[in-house]
Biopython code that builds the backbone (N, CA, C, O; Angstrom):
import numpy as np
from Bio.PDB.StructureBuilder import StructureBuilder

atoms = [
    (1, "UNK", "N", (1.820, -35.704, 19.481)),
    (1, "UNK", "CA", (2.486, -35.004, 20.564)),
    (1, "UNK", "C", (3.844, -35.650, 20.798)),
    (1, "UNK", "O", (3.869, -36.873, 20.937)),
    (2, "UNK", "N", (5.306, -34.752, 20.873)),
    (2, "UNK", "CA", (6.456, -35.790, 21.121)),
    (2, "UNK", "C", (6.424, -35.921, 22.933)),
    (2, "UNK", "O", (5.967, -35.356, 23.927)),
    (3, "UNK", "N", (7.186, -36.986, 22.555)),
    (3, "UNK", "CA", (7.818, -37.622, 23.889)),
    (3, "UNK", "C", (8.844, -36.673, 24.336)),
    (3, "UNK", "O", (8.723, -35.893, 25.281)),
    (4, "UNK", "N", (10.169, -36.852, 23.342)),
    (4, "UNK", "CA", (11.281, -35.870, 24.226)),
    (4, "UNK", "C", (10.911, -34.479, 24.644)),
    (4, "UNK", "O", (10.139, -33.738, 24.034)),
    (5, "UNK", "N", (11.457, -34.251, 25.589)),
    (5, "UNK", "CA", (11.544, -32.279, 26.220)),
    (5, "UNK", "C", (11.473, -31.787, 25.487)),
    (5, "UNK", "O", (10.474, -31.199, 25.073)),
    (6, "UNK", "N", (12.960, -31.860, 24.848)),
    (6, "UNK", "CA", (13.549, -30.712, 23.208)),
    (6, "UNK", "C", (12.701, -30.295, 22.426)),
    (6, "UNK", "O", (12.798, -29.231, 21.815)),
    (7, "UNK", "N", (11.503, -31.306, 22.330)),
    (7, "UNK", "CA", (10.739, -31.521, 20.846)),
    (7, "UNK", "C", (9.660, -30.834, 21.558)),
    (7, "UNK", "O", (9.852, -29.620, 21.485)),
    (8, "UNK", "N", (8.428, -31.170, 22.325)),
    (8, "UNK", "CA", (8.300, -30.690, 23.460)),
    (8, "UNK", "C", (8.216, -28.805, 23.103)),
    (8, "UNK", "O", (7.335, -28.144, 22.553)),
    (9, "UNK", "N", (9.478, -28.427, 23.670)),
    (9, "UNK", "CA", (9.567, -27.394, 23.586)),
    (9, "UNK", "C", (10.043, -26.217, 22.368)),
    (9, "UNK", "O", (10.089, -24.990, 22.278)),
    (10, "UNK", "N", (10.405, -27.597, 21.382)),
    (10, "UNK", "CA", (10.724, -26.832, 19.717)),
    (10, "UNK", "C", (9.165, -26.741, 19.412)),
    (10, "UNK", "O", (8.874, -25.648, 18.927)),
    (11, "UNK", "N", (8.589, -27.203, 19.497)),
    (11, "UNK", "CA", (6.876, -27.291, 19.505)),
    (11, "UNK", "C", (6.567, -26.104, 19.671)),
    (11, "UNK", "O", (6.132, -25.317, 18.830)),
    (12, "UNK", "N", (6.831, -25.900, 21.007)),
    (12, "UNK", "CA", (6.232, -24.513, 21.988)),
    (12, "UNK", "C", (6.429, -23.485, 20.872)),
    (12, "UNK", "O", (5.543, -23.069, 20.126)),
    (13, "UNK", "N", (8.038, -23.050, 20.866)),
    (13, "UNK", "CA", (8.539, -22.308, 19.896)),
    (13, "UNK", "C", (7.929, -21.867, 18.543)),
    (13, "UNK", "O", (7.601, -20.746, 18.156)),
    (14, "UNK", "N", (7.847, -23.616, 17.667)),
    (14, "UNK", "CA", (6.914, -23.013, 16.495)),
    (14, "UNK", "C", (5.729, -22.751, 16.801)),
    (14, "UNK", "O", (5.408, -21.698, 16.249)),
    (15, "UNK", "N", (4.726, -23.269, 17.540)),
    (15, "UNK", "CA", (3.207, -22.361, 17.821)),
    (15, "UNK", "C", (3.782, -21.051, 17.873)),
    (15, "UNK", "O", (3.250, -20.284, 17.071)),
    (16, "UNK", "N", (4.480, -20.671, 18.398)),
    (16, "UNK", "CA", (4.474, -19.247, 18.896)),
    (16, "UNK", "C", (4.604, -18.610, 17.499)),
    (16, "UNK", "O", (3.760, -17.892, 16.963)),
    (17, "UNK", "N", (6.011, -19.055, 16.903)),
    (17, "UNK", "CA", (6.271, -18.194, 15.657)),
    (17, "UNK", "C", (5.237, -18.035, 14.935)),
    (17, "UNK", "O", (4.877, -16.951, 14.476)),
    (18, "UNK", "N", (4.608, -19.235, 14.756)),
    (18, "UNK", "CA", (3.341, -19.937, 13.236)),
    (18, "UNK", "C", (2.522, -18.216, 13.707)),
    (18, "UNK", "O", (2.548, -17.257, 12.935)),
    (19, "UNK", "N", (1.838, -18.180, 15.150)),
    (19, "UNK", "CA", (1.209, -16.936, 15.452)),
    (19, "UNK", "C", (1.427, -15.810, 15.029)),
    (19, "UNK", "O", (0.659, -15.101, 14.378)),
    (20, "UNK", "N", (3.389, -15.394, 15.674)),
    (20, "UNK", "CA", (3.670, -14.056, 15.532)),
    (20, "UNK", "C", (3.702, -14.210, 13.403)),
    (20, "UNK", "O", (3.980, -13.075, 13.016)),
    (21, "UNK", "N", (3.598, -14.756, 12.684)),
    (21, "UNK", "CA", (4.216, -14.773, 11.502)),
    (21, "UNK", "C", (2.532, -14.219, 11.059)),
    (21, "UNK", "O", (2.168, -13.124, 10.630)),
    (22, "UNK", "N", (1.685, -15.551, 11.387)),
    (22, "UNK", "CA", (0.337, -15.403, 10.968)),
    (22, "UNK", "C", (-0.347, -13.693, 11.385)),
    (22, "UNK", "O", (-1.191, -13.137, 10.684)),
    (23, "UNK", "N", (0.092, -13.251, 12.320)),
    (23, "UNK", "CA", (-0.565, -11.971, 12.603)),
    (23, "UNK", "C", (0.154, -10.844, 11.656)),
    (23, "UNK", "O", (-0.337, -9.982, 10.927)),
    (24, "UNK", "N", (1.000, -11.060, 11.841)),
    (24, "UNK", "CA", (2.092, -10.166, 10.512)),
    (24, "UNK", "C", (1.841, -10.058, 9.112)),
    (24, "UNK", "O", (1.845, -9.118, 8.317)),
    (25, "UNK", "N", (1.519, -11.852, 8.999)),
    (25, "UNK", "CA", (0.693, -11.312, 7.237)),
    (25, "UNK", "C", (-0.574, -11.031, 7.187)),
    (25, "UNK", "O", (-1.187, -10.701, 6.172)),
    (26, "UNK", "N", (-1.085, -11.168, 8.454)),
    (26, "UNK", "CA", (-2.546, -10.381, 8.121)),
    (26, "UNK", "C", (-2.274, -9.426, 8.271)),
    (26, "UNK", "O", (-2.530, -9.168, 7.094)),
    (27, "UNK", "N", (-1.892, -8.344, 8.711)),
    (27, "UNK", "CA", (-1.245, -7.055, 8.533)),
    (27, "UNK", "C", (-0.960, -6.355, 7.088)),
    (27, "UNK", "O", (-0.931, -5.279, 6.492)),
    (28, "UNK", "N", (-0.763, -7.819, 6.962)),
    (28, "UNK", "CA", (0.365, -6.922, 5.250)),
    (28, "UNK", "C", (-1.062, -7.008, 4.293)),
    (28, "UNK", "O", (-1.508, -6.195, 3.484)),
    (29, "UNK", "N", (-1.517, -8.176, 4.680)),
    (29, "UNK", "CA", (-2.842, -8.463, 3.563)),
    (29, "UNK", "C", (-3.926, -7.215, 4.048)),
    (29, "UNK", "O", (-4.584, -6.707, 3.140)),
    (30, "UNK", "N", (-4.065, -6.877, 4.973)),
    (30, "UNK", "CA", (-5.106, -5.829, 5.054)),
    (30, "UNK", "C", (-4.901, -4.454, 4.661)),
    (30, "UNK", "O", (-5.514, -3.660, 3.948)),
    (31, "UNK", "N", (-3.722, -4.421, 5.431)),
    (31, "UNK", "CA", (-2.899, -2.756, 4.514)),
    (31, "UNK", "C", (-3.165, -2.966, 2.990)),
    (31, "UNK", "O", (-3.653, -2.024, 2.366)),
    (32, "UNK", "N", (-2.900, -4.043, 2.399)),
    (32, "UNK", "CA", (-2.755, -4.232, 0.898)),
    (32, "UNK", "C", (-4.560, -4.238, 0.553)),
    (32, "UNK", "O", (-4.942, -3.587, -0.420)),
    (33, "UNK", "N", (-5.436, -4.890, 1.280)),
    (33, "UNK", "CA", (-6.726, -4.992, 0.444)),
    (33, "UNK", "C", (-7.163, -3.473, 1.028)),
    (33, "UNK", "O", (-8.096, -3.181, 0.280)),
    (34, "UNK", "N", (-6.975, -2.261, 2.039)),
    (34, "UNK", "CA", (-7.609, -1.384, 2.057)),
    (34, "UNK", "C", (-6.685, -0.261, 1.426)),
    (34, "UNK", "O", (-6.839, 0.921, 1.732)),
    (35, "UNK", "N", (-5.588, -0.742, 0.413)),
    (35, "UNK", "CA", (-4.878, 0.450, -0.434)),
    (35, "UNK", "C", (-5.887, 0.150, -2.212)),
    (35, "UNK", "O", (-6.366, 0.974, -2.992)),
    (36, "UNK", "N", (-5.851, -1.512, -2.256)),
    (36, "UNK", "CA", (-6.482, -1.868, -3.259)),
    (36, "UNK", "C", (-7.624, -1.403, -3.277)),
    (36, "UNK", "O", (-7.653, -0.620, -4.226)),
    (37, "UNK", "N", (-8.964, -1.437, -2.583)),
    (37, "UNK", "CA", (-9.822, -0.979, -2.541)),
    (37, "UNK", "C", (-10.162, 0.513, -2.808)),
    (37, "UNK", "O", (-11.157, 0.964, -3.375)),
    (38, "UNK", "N", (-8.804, 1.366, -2.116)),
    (38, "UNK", "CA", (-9.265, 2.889, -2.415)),
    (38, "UNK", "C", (-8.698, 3.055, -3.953)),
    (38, "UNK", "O", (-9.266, 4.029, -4.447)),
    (39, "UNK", "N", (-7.887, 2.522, -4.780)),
    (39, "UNK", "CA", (-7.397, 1.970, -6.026)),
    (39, "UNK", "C", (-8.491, 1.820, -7.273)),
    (39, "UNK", "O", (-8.473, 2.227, -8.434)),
    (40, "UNK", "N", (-9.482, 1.024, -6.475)),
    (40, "UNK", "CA", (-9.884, 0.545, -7.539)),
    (40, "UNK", "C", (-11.286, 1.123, -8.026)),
    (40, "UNK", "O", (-12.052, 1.063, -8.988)),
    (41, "UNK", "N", (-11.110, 1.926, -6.336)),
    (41, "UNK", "CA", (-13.129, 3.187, -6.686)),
    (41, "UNK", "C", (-12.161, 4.158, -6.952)),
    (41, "UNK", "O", (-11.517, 4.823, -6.141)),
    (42, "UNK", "N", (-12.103, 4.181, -8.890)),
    (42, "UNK", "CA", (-11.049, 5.271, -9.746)),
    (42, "UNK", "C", (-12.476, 6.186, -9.721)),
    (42, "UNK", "O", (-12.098, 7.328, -9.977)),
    (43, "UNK", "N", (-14.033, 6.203, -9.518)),
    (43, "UNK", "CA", (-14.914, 7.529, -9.623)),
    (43, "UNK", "C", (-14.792, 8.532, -8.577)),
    (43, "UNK", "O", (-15.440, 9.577, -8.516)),
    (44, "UNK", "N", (-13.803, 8.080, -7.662)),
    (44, "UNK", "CA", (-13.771, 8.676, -6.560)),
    (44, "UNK", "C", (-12.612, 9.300, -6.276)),
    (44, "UNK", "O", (-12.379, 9.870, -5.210)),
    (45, "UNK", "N", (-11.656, 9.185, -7.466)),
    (45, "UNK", "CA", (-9.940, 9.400, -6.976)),
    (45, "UNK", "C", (-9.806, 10.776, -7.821)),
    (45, "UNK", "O", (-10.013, 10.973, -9.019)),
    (46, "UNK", "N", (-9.277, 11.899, -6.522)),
    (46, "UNK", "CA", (-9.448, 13.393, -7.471)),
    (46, "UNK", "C", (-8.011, 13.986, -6.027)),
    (46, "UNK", "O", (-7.520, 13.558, -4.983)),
    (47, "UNK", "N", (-7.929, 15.020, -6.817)),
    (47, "UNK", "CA", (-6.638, 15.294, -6.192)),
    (47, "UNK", "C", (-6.873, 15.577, -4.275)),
    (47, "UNK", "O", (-5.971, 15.710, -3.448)),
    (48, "UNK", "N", (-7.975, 15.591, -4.097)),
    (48, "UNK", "CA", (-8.435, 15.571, -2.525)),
    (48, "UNK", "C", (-7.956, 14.456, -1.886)),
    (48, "UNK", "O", (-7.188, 14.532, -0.927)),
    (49, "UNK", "N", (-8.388, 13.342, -2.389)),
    (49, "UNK", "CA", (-7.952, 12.440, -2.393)),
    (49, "UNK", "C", (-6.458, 11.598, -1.895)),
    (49, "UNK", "O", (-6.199, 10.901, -0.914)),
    (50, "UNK", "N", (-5.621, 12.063, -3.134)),
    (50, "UNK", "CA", (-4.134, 11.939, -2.871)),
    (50, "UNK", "C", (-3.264, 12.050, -1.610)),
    (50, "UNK", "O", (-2.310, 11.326, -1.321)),
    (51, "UNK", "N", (-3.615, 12.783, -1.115)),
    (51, "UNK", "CA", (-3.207, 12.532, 0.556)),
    (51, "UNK", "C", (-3.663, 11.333, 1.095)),
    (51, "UNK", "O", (-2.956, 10.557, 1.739)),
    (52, "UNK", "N", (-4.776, 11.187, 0.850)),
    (52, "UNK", "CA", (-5.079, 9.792, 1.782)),
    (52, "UNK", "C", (-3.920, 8.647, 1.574)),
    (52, "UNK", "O", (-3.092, 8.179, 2.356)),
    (53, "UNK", "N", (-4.311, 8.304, -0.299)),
    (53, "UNK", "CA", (-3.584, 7.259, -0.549)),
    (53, "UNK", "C", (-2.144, 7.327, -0.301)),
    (53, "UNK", "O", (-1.461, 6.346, -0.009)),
    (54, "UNK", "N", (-1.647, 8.688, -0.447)),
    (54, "UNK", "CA", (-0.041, 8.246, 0.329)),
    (54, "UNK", "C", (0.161, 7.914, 1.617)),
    (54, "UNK", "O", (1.274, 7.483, 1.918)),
    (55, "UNK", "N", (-0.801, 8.037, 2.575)),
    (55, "UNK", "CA", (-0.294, 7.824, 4.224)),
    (55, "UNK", "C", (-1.214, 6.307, 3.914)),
    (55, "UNK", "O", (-0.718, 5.406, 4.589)),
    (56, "UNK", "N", (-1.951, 6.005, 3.396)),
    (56, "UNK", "CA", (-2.046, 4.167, 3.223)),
    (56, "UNK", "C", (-1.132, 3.484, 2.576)),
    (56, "UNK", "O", (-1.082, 2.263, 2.718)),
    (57, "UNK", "N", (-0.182, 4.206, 1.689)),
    (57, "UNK", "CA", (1.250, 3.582, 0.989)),
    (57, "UNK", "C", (2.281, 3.505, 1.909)),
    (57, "UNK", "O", (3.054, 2.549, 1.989)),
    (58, "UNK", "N", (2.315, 4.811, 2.828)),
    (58, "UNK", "CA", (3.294, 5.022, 3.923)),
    (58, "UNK", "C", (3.270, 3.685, 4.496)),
    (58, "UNK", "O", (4.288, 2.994, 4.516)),
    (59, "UNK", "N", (1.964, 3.218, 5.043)),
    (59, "UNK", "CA", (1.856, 2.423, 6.451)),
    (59, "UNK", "C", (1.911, 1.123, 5.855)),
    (59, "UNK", "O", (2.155, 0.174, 6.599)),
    (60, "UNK", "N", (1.648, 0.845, 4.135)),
    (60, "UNK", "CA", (1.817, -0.045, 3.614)),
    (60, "UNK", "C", (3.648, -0.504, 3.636)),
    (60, "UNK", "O", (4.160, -1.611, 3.802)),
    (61, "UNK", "N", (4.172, 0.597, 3.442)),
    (61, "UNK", "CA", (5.849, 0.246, 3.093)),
    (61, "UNK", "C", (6.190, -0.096, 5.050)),
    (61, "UNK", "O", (7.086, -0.753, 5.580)),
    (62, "UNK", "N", (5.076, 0.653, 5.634)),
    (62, "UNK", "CA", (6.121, -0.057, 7.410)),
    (62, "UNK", "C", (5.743, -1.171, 7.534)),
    (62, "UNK", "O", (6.603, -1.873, 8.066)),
    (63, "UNK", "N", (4.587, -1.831, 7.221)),
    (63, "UNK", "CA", (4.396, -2.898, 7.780)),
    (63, "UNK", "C", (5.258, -3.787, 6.754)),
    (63, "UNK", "O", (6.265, -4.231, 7.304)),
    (64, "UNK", "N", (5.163, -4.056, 5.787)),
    (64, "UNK", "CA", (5.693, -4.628, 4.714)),
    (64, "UNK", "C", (7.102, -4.973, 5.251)),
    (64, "UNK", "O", (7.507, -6.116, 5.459)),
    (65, "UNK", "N", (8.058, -3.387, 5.522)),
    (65, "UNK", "CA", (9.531, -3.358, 5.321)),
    (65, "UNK", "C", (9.493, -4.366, 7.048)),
    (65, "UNK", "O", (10.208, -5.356, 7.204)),
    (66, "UNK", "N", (8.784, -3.978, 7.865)),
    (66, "UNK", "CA", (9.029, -4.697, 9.032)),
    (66, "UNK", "C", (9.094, -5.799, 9.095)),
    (66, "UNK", "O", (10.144, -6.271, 9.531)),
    (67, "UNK", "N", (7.501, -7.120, 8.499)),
    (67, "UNK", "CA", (7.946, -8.204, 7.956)),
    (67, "UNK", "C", (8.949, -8.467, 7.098)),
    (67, "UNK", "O", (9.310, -9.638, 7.212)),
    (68, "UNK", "N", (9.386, -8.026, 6.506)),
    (68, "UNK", "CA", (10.784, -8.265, 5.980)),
    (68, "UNK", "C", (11.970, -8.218, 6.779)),
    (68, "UNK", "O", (12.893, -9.017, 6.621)),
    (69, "UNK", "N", (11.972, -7.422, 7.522)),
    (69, "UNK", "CA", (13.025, -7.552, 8.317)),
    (69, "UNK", "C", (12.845, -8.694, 9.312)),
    (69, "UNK", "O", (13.675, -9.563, 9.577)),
    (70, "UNK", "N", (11.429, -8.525, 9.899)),
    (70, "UNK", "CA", (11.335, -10.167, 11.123)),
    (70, "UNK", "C", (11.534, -11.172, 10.271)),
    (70, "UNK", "O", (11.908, -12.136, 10.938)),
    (71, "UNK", "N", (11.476, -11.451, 9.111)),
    (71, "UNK", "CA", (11.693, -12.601, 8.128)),
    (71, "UNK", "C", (10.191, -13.591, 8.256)),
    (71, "UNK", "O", (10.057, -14.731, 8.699)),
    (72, "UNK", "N", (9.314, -12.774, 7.756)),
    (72, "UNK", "CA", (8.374, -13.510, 7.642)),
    (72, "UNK", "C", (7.845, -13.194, 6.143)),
    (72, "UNK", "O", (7.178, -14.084, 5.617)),
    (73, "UNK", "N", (8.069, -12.076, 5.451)),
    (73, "UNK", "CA", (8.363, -12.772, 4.148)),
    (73, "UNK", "C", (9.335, -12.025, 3.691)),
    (73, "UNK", "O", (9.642, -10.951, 4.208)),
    (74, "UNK", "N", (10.032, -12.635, 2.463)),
    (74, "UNK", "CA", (10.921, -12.727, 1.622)),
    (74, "UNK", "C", (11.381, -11.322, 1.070)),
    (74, "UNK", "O", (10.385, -10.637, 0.836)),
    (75, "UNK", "N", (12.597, -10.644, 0.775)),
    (75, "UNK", "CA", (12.774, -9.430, 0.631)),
    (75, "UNK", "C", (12.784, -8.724, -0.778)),
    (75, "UNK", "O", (12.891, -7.508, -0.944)),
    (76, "UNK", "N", (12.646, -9.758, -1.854)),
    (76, "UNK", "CA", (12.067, -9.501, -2.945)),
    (76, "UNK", "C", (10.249, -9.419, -3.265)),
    (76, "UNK", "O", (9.710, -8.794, -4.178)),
    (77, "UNK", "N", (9.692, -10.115, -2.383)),
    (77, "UNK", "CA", (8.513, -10.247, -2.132)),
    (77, "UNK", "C", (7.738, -8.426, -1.571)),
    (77, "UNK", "O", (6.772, -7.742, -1.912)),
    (78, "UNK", "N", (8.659, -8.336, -0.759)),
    (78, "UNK", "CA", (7.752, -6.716, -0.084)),
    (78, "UNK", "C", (8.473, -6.299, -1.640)),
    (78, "UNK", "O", (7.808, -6.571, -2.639)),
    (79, "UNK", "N", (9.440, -5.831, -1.765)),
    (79, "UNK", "CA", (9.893, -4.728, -2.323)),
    (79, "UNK", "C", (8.947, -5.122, -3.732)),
    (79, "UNK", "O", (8.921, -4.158, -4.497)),
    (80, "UNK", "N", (8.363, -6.018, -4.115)),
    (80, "UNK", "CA", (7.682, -6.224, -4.987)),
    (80, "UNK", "C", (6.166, -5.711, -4.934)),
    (80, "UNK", "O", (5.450, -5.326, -5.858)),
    (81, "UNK", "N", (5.881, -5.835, -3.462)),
    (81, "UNK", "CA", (4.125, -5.327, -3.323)),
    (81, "UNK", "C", (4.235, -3.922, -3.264)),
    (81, "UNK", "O", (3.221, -3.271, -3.515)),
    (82, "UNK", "N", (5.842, -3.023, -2.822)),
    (82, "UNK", "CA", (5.465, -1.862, -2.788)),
    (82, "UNK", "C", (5.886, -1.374, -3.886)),
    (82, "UNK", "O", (6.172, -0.205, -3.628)),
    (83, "UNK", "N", (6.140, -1.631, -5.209)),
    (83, "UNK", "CA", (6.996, -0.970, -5.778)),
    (83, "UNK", "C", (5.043, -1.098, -6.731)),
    (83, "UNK", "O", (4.450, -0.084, -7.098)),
    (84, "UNK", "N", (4.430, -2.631, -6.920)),
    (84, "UNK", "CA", (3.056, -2.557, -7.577)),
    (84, "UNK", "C", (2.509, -0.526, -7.094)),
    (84, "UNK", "O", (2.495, 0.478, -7.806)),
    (85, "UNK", "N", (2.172, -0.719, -5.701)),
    (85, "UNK", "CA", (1.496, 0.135, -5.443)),
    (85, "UNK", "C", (2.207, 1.665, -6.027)),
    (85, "UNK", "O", (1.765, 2.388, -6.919)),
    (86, "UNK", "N", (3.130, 1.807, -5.404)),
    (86, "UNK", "CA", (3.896, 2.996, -5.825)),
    (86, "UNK", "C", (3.347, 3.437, -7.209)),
    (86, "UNK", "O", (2.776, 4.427, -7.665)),
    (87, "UNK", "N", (3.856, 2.055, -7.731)),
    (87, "UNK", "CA", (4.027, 2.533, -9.639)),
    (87, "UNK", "C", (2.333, 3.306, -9.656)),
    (87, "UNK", "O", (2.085, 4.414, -10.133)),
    (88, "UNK", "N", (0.973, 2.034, -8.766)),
    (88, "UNK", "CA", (-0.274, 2.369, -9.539)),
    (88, "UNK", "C", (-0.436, 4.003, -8.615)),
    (88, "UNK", "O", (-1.341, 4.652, -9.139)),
    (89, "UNK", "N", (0.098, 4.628, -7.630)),
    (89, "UNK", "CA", (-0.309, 5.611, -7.181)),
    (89, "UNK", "C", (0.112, 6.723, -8.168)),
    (89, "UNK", "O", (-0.677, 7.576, -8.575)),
    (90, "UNK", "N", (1.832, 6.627, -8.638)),
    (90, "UNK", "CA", (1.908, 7.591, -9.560)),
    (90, "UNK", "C", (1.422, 7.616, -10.576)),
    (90, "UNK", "O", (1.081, 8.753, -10.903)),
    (91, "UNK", "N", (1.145, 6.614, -11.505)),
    (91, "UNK", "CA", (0.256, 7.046, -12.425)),
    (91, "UNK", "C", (-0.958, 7.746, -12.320)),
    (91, "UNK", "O", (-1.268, 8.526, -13.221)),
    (92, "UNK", "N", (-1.813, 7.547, -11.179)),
    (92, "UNK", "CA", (-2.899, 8.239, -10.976)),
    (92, "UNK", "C", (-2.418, 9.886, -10.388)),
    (92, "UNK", "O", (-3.135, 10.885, -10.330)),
    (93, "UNK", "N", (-1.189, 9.763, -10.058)),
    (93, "UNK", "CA", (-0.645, 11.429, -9.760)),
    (93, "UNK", "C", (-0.584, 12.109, -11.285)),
    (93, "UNK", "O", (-1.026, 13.236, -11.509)),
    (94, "UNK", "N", (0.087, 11.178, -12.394)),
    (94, "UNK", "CA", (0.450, 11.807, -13.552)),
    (94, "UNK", "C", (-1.137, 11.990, -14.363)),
    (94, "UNK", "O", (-1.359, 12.820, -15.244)),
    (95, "UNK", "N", (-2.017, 11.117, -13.883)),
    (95, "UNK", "CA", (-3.299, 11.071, -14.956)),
    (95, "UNK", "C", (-4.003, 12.609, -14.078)),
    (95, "UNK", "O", (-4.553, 13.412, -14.832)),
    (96, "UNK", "N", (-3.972, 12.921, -12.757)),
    (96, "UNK", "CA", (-4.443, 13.950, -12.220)),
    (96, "UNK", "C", (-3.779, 15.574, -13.118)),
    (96, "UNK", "O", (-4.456, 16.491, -13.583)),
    (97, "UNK", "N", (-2.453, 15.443, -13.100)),
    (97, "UNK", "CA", (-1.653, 16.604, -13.184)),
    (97, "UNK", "C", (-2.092, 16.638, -14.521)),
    (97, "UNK", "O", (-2.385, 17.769, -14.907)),
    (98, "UNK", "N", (-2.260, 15.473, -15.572)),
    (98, "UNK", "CA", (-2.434, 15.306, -16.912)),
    (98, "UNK", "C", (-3.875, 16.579, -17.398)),
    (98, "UNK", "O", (-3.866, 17.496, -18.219)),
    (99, "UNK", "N", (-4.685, 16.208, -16.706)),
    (99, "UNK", "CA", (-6.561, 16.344, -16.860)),
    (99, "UNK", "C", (-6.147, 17.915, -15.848)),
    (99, "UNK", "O", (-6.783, 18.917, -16.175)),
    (100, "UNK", "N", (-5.384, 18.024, -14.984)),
    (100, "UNK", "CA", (-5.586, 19.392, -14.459)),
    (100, "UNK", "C", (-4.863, 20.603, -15.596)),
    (100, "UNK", "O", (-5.273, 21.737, -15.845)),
    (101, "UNK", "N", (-3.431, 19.742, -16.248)),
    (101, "UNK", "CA", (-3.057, 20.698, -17.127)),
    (101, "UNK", "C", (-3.769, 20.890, -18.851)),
    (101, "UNK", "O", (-3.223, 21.413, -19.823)),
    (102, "UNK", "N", (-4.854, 20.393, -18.780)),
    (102, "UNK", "CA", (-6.058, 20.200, -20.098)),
    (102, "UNK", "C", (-6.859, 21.027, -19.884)),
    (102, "UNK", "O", (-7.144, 21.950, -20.648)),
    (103, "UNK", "N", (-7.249, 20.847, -19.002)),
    (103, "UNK", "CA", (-8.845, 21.603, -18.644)),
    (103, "UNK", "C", (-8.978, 22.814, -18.919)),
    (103, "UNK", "O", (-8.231, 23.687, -18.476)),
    (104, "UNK", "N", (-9.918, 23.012, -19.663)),
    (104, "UNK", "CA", (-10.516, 24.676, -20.175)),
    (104, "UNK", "C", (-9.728, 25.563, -19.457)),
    (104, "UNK", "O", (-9.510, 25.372, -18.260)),
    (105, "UNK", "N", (-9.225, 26.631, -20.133)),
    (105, "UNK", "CA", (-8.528, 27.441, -19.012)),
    (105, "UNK", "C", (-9.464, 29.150, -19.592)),
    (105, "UNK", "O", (-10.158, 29.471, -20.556)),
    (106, "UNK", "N", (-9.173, 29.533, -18.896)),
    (106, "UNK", "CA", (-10.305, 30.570, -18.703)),
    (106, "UNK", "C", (-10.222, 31.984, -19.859)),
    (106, "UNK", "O", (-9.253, 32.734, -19.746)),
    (107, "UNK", "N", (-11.044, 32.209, -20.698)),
    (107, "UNK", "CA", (-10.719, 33.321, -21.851)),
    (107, "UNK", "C", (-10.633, 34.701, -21.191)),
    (107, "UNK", "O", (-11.370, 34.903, -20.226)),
    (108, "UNK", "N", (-9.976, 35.477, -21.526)),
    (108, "UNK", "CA", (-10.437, 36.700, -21.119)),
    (108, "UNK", "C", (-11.260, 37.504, -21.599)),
    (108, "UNK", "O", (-11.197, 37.750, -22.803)),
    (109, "UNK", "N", (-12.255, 38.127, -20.776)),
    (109, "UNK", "CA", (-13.206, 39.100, -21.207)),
    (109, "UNK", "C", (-12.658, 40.123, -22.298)),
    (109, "UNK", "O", (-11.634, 40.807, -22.323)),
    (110, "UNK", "N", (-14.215, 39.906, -23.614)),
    (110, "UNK", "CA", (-13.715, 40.711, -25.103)),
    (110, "UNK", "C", (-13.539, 42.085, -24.508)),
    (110, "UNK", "O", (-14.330, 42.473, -23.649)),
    (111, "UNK", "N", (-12.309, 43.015, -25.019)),
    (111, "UNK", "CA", (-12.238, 44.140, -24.849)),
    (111, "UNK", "C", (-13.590, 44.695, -25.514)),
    (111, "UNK", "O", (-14.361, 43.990, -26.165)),
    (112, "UNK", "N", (-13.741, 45.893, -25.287)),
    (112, "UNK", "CA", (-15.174, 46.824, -25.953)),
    (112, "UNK", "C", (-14.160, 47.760, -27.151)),
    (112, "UNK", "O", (-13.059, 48.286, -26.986)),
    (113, "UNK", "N", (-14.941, 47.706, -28.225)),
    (113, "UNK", "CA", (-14.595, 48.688, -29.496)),
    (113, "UNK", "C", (-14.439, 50.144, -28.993)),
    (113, "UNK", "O", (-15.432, 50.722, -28.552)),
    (114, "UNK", "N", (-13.136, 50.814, -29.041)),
    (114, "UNK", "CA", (-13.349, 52.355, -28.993)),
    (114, "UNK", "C", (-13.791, 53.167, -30.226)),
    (114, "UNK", "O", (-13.946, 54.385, -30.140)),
]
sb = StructureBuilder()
sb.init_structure("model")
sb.init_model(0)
sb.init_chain("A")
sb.init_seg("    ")
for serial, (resi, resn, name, xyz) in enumerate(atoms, 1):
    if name == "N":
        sb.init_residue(resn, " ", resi, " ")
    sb.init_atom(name, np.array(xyz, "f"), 0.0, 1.0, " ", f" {name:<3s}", serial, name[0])
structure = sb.get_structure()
């Protein structure tokens, strides 16, 4: 514990930050393990789907871009966790559009012999 005021109260200060910083990256880490998670159950990812994972990317890029801006982490650091996700969402947009533009497409009924 210091003696002087100053110190004292630079103290005060960092508890506080260590908090506001610590609640912020749990933020970022949970947005990130419940985008990973819907990611990684691929038996479950069909174009119904796709809406979800963009409004969990959405809320992933606010919280992210926000710690970045309070400076609690580094601005190569977000733009790095969102650019991971981005990339793995579109591919699963291109593997959807891929398998939707494959799929059996429908014959038309044999005309009858006149």
């Amino acid at each position: 514990m210091p003696n002087i005021k100053a110190s004292i109260i630079d103290l005060r200060k960092t508890q506080k930050r260590s908090a506001y910083n610590r609640n912020i990256r749990s933020q970022v880490r949970t947005a990130t393990k419940k985008l990973r998670l819907l990611l990684e159950d691929k038996k479950n990812i069909s174009p119904a789907t796709l809406p979800e994972l963009t409004t969990h990317l959405k809320s992933l890029y606010k919280i992210v871009d926000k710690s970045v801006q309070k400076g609690v982490l580094k601005k190569n650091t977000g733009i790095r966790k969102k650019s991971t996700f981005a990339k793995k969402i579109s591919q699963i947009q291109l593997q959807l559009q891929a398998h939707k533009n494959t799929s059996p497409k429908e014959t038309p009924p044999a005309s009858a012999k006149q």
